[in-house]
C-alpha positions, -999 to +999 in steps of 0.1 A: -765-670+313-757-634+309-740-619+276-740-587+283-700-577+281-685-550+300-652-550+279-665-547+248-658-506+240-619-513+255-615-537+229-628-527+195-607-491+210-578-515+210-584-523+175-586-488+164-552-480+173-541-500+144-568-483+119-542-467+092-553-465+057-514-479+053-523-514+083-537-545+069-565-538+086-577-512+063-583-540+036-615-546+047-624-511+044-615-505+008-629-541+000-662-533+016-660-500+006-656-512-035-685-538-031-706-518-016-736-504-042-731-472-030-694-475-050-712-473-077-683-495-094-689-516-126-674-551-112-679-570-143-666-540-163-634-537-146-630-576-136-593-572-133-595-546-106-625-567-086-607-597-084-577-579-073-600-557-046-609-593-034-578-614-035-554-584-018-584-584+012-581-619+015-542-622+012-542-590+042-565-612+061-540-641+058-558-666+034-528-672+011-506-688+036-500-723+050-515-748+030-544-728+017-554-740-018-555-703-025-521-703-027-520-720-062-547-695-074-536-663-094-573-631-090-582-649-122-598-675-098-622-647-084-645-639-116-670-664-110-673-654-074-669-617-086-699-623-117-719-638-080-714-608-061-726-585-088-755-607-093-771-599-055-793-573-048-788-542-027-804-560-001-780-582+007-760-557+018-786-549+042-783-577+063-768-574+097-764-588+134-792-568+143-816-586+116-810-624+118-846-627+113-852-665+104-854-656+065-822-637+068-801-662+083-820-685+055-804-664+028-770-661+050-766-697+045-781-703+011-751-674+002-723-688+017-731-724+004-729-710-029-698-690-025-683-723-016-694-740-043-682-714-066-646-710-050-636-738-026-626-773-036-643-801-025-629-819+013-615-787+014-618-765+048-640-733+039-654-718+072-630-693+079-628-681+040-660-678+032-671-661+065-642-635+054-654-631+020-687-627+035-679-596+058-652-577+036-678-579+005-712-575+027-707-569+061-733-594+071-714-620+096-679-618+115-653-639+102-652-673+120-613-677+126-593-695+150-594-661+172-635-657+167-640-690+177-615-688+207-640-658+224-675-669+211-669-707+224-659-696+257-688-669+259-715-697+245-696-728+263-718-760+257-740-740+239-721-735+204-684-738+195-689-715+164-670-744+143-696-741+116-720-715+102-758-725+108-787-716+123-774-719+157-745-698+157-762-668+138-789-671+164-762-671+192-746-641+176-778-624+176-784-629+214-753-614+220-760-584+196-791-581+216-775-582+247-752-556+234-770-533+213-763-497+231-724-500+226-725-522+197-748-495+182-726-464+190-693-481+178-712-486+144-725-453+144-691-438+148-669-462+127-666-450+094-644-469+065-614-453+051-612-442+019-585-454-003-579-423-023-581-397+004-573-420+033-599-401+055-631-418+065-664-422+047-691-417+052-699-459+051-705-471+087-689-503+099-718-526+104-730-540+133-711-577+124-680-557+117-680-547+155-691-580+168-656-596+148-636-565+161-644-576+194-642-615+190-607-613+174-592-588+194-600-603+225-588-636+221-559-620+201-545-603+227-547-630+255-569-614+279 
């Protein structure tokens, strides 16, 4: 089975168009962008504003709607998950598509176990929110939402339906990286997050995950 993608520079372009430092898709940027070390930003000095750097990310990304739990939560909920973030080494924000080495994905999964220990309910769905939290703070995986899933299960049919986070998926995700490297590469070397400030890119590349999601959610989002 081939996973090399031919469509894969149309859509992350397709995405772009909607990059404004004023769209919702710009909260990723300025949540990456305040997590990142670089930042050099005291989050356990100025709690309020990480929790709020979180919780507008994830309410842009639509987790306070529906029935989400979240919905009953004012940032306040966010310090202990904010007191884990600044715990983590710089390393972790090294991690990428293009390193699922066997004691990465290790430490992918022994880090979003604990994020959902620290901020989902038990019986309580947590895939797509913690993969979210996962890439707008570190950048390391996509986010695995209905639209994620919808373009990864049909490109590894029978193989893995991407309705869980384990070994298996971040291995398939790594094929396909691998598969994909040249323009998965390029689009990363090129992306740069907006700043909120200025609202002109930095000089903070999108990470090679980053791409991989653009692609898996604007597919499937746009039918094709």
């Amino acid at each position: 089975m081939s996973l090399e993608r031919s469509d894969i520079q149309e859509f992350v372009s397709r995405f772009e168009e909607r990059h404004d430092p004023y769209a919702r898709y710009a909260s990723f940027d300025y949540c990456y962008n305040y997590f990142h070390p670089s930042s050099g930003n005291d989050l356990l000095g100025d709690m309020e504003k990480s929790c709020l750097a979180l919780g507008f990310y994830l309410a842009s990304w639509g987790m306070f709607r529906g029935s989400s739990f979240m919905l009953e939560k004012s940032a306040k909920n966010f310090e202990s998950l904010v007191g884990y973030i600044a715990s983590q080494d710089s390393c972790a924000w090294s991690i990428d598509v293009d390193s699922y080495t066997s004691e990465n994905i290790e430490f992918l999964l022994e880090q979003y176990n604990e994020i959902r220990t620290i901020l989902v309910p038990q019986n309580t769905s947590h895939l797509t929110l913690v993969t979210k939290i996962m890439l707008g703070v570190f950048g390391s995986v996509p986010a695995n939402d209905r639209f994620f899933k919808q373009t990864f299960g049909d490109i590894f049919k029978g193989e893995c339906g991407f309705s869980r986070i384990n070994t298996k998926s971040l291995d398939c995700l790594s094929r396909f990286y691998q598969s994909n490297k040249p323009v998965i590469d390029q689009v990363s070397s090129k992306r740069m997050t907006v700043d909120f400030n200025s609202g002109v890119d930095t000089t903070l590349p999108y990470t090679k995950a980053k791409v991989v999601d653009m692609y898996g959610f604007t597919k499937a989002i746009t039918g094709t």
